[in-house]
C-alpha positions as CSV (number, residue, x, y, z in Angstrom):
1,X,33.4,-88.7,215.2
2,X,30.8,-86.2,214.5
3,X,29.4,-86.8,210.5
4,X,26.5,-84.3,209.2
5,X,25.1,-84.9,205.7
6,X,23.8,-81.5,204.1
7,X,22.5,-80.8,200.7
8,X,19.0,-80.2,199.2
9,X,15.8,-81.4,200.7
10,X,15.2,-84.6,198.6
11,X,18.5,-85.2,197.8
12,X,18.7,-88.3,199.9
13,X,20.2,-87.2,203.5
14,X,17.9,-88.9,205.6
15,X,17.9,-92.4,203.2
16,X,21.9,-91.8,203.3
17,X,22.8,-91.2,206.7
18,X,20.3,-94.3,207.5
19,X,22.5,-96.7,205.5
20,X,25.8,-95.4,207.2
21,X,24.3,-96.0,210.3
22,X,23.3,-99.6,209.4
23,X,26.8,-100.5,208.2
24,X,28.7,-98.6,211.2
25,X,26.4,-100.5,213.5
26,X,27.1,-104.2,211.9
27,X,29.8,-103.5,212.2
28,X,29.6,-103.0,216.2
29,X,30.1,-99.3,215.9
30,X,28.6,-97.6,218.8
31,X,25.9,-94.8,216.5
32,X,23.6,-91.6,217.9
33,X,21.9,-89.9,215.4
34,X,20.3,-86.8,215.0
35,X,17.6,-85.0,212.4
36,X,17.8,-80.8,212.3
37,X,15.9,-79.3,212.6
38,X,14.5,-81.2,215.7
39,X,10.7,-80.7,216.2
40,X,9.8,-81.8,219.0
41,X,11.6,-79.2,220.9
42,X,10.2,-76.0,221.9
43,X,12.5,-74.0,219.4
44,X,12.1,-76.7,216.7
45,X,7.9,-76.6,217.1
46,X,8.1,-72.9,216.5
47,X,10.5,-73.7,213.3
48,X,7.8,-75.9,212.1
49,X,5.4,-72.9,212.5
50,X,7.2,-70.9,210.5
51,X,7.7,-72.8,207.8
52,X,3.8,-73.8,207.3
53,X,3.2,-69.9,207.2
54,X,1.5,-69.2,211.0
55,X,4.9,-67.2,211.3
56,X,6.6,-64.5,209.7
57,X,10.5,-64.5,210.8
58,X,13.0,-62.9,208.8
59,X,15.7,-64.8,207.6
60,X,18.0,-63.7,210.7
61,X,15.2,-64.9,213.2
62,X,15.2,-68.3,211.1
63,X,18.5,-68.9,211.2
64,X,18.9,-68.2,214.6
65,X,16.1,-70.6,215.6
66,X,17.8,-73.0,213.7
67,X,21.2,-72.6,215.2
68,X,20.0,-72.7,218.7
69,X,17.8,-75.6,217.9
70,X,21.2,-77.4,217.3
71,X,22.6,-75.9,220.9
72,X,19.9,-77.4,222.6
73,X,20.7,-80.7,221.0
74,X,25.2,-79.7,222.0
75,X,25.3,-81.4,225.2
76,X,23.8,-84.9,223.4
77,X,26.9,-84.5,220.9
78,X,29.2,-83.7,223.6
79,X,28.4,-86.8,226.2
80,X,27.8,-89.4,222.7
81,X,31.3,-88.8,221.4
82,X,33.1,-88.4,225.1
83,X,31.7,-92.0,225.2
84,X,33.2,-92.8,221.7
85,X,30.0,-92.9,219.6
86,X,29.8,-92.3,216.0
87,X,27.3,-89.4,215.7
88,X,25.6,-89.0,212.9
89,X,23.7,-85.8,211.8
90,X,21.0,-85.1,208.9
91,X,21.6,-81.3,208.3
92,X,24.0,-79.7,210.5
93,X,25.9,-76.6,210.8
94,X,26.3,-75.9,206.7
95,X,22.8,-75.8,206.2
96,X,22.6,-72.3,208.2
97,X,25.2,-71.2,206.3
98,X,23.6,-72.4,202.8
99,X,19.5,-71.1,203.1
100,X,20.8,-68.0,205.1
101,X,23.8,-66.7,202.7
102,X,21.3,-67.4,199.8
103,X,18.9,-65.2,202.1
104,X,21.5,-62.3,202.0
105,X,22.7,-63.2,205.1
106,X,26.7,-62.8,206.3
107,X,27.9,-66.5,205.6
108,X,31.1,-65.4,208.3
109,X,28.4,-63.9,211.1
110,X,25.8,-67.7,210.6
111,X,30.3,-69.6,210.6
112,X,30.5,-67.5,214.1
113,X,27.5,-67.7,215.1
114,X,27.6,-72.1,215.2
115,X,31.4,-71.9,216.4
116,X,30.7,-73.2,220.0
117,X,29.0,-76.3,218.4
118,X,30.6,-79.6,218.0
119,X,32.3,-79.5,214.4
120,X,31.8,-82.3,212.1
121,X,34.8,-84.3,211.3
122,X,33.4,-85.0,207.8
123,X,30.6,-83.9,205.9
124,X,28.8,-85.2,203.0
125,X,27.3,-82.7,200.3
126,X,24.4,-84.7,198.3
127,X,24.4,-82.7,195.4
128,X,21.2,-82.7,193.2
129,X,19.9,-79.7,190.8
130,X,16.5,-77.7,192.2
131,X,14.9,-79.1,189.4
132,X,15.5,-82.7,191.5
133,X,14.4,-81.7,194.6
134,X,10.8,-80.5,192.9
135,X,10.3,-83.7,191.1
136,X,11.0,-86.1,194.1
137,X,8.8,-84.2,196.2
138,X,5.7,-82.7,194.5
139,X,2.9,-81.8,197.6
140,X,2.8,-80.4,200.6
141,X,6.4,-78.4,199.9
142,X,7.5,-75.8,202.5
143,X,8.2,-71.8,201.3
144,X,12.2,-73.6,201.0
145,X,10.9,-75.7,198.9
146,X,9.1,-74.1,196.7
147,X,11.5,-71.4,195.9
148,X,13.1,-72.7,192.9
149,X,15.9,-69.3,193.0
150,X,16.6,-69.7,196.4
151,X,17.0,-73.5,195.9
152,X,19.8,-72.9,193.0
153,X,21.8,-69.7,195.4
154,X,21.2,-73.0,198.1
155,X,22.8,-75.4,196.2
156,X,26.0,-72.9,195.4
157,X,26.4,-72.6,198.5
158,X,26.9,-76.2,199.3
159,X,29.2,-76.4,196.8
160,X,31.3,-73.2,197.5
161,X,31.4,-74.9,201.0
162,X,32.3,-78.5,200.2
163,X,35.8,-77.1,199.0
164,X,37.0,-77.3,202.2
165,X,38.6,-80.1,203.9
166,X,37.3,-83.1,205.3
167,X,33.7,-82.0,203.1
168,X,32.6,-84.4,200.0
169,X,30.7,-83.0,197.3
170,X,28.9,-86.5,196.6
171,X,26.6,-86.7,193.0
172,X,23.4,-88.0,194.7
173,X,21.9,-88.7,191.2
174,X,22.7,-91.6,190.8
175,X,21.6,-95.2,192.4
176,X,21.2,-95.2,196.6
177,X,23.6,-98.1,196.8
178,X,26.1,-96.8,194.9
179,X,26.0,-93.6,196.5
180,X,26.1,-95.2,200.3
181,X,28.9,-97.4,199.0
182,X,31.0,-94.3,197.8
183,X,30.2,-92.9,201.4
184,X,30.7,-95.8,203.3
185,X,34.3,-96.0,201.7
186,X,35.4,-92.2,202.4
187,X,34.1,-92.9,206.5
188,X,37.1,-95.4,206.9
């Protein structure tokens, strides 16, 4: 089972997919996880360039980088689920199609693009307005972050894309617990 949590940054991915991976593992569940984009690749460490500012990559180039910064994580996915592990990822395919559709971009060419990647089987939507994602995170916000117009074209994204099935548009205002809880139940 391949799970991806996408949504906002602040919006509690990282805290989430933490507490699913607790629970799946008390319970004896074999877990990977994964956190995209990855920086301590070659393609993720020039990501992390251009998102402090010492690059200037269109939004094709970025979303490119960020798709192949997933394929060179594939063959991970691949080998973890062929030996029956859980794999849990924090930001995933959607999030290509989210930033780079609300950067103009052809949400069908970023679906094609990731098509050779593992699918998830389920994916978890932590929905939380821009105005959120600025309060829980105040300093040292990337040019994403910061873009409050882009944030709210980000965010209808998500949603557009969490109509489809196995997807769970998931109100991450409220309470972690209750939120993990509500998650927890809809992994089975």
């Amino acid at each position: 089972m391949l799970i991806a949590f996408e949504g906002l940054d602040q919006s509690g991915k990282e805290t989430q997919a933490r507490m699913l991976v607790a629970s799946l593992r008390a319970e004896g569940r074999r877990v990977e996880t994964l956190s995209f984009p990855d920086y301590q690749t070659a393609i993720g460490r020039e990501i992390g360039e251009a998102l402090a500012g010492h690059r200037e990559y269109g939004p094709d180039v970025m979303q490119l980088l960020y798709i192949a910064n997933r394929f060179e994580k594939k063959s991970f996915i691949l080998d973890w689920q062929a030996a029956g592990a859980v794999v849990v990822c924090d930001r995933y395919v959607a999030s290509s199609i989210a930033y780079g559709e609300s950067q103009g971009l052809d949400a069908a060419w970023l679906t094609d693009a990731q098509r050779y990647l593992p699918q998830p089987n389920l994916t978890f939507v932590l929905d939380i307005a821009p105005e959120t994602s600025a309060t829980r995170k105040q300093t040292n916000r990337d040019r994403y972050e910061r873009d409050m117009p882009l944030l709210t074209r980000v965010r209808e994204s998500y949603r557009r894309q969490a109509q489809q099935p196995g997807w769970h548009l998931i109100d991450a205002d409220r309470a972690k617990d209750e939120i993990a809880r509500d998650i927890r139940n809809r992994v089975g």
